[in-house]
C-alpha positions as CSV (number, residue, x, y, z in Angstrom):
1,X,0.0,0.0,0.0
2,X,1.6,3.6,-0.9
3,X,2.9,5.7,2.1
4,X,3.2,9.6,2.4
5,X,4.6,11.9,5.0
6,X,2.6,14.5,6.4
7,X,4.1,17.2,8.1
8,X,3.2,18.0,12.1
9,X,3.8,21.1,13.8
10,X,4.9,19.4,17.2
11,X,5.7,16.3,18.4
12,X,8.7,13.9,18.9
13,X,11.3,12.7,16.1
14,X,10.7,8.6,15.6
15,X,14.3,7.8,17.3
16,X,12.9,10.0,20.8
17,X,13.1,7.9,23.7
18,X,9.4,9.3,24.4
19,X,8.4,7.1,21.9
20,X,9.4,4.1,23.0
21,X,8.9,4.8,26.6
22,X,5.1,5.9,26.3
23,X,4.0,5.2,23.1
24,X,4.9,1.1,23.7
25,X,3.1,1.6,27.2
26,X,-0.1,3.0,25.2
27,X,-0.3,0.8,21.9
28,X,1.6,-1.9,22.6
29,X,5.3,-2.6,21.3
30,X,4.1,-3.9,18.0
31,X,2.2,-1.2,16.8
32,X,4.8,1.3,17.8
33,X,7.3,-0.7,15.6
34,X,5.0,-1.2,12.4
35,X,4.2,3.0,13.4
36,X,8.2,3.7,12.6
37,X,8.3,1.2,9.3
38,X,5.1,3.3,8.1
39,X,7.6,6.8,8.6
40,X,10.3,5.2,7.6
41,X,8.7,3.9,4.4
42,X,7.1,7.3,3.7
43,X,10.1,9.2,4.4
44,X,11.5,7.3,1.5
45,X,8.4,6.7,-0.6
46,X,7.7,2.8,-0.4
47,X,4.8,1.1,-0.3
48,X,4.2,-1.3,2.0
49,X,1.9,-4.5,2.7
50,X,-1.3,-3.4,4.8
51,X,0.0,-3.4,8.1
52,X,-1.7,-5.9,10.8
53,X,-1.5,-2.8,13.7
54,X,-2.9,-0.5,11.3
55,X,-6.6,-0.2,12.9
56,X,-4.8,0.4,16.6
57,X,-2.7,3.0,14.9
58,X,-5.9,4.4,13.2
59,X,-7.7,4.6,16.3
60,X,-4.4,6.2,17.9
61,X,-4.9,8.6,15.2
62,X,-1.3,8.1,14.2
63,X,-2.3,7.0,10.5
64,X,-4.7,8.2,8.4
65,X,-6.0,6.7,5.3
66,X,-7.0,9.2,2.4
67,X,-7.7,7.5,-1.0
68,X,-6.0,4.4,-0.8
69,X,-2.9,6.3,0.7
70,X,-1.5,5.8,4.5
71,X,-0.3,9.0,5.5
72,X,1.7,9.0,8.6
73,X,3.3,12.0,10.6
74,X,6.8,13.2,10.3
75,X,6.9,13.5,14.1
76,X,5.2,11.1,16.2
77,X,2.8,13.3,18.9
78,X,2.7,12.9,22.5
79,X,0.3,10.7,23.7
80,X,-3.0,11.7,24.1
81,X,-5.0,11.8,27.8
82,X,-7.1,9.4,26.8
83,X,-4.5,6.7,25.9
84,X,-2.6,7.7,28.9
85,X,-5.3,6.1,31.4
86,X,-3.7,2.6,30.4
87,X,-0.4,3.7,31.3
88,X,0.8,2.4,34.7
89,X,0.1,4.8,37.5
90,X,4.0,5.1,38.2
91,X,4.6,6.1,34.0
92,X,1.0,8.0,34.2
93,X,2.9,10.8,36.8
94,X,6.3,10.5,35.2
95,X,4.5,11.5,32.1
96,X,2.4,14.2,33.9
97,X,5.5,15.7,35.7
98,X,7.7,15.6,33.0
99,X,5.4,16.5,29.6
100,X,1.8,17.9,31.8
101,X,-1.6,17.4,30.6
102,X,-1.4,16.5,26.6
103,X,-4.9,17.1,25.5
104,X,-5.7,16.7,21.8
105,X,-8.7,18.8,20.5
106,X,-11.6,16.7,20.0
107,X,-12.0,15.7,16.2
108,X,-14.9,16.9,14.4
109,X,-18.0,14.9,13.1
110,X,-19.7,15.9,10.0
111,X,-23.2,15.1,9.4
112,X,-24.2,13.4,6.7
């Protein structure tokens, strides 16, 4: 399936220890690796096979799909307070103290 970059205004370079450390803890390690083939592949414009993580990473909202395209950030944004309720209380206030309260603004629904 074809790949493209998308550019974000903020977030965390794919080789960030954030991402391993709280991405894994929200998605699972799995999805956090098939998340950095998907950048890496549309940083250099392959396609790749549908990934198997692809409707956690879609829920994430880490991938979007727009005409048969994945498009995937260039930076990987911090996780969102909703996905942060399943990290361990311990990494839930290491992430609070050291990033605060990440809120995402909620996504709008059209009417059809």
């Amino acid at each position: 399936m074809p790949t493209r970059q998308r550019r974000l205004r903020g977030g965390f370079p794919p080789d960030h220890p954030y991402v391993r450390r709280y991405w894994v803890a929200a998605i699972g390690q799995g999805a956090v690796a098939e998340l950095l083939r998907l950048m890496r592949a549309a940083k250099d414009e392959t396609p790749l096979p549908l990934p198997v993580w692809l409707p956690t990473l879609l829920r994430a909202d880490l991938v979007r799909v727009e005409q048969g395209i994945m498009v995937v950030g260039d930076l990987v944004p911090a996780v969102p307070t909703a996905l942060q309720r399943r990290f361990p209380p311990g990494l839930r206030e290491e992430h609070r103290r050291l990033y605060g309260e990440v809120r995402r603004p909620p996504r709008q629904v059209r009417n059809a």
